[in-house]
C-alpha positions in Angstrom: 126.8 -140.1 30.7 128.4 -139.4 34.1 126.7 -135.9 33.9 123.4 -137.0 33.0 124.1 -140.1 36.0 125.0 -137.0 38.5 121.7 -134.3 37.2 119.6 -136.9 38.1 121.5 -139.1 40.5 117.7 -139.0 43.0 116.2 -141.4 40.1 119.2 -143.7 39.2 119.0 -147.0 40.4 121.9 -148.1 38.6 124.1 -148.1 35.1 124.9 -150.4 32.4 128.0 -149.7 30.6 129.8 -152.3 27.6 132.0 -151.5 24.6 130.0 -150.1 21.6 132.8 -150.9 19.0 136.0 -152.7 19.1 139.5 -151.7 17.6 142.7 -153.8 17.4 146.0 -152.9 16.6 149.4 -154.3 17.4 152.6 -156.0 16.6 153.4 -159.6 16.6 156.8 -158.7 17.8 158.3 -162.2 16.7 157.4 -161.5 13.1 158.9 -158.2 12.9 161.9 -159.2 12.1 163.8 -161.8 10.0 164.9 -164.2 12.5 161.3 -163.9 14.5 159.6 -164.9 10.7 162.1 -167.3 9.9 161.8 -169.3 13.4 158.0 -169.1 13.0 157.7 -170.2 9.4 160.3 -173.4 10.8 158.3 -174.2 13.5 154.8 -174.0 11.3 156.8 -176.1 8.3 155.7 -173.4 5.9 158.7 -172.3 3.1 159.5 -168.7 2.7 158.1 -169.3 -0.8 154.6 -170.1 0.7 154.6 -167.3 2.8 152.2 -164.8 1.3 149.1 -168.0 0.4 150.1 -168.8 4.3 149.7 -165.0 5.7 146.2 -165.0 3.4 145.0 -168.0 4.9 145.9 -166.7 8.6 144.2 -163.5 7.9 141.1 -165.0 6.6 140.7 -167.2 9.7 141.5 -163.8 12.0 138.9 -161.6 9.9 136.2 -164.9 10.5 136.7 -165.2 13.9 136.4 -161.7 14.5 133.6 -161.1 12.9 131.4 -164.0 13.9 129.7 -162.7 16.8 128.7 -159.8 15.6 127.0 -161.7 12.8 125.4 -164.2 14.9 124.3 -160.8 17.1 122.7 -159.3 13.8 125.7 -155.9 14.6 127.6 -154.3 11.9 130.5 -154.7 10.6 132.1 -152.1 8.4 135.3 -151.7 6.6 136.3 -148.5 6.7 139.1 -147.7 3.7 141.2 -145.2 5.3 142.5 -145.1 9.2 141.9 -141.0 9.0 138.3 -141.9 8.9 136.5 -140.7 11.7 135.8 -143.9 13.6 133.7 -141.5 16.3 131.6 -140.2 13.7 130.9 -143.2 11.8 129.6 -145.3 15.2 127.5 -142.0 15.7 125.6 -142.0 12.2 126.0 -145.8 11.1 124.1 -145.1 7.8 121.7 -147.5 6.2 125.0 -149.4 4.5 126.4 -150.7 8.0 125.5 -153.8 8.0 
């Protein structure tokens, strides 16, 4: 983009620029150990033995809430299976199956 921008710099009024796709990735650094879980799961009054139907639920709501806005935008949203897919050239050729 910036080359094209500077080749014909004479005609540009001016540039647009947003994110084309999103990725998240991180560590709830509480949780990732067992005092961090235990102290969460006290303070949420959730037993150890409802952990994995409370993680499900949690995940559900993240996955929604993520996802909303595209929907409501009409974008994609694609799982992708593996992480050594290649994101780049996925976004480049969508396929008819993106959305």
């Amino acid at each position: 983009m910036e080359e094209f921008v500077a080749k014909h710099a004479e005609h540009v009024i001016g540039t647009l620029s947003g994110f084309d796709r999103l990725v998240f990735r991180g560590t709830l650094r509480l949780l990732a150990h067992r005092g961090g879980l235990m102290t969460y799961l006290s303070r949420v009054h959730v037993l150890l033995k409802d952990f994995g139907t409370h993680a499900q639920g949690l995940t559900e709501q993240l996955k929604e809430a993520s996802t909303a806005l595209a929907r409501r935008m009409a974008r994609p949203v694609r799982y992708l299976a593996s992480a050594a897919a290649n994101k780049e050239e996925i976004a480049r050729n969508p396929g008819p199956s993106a959305r």
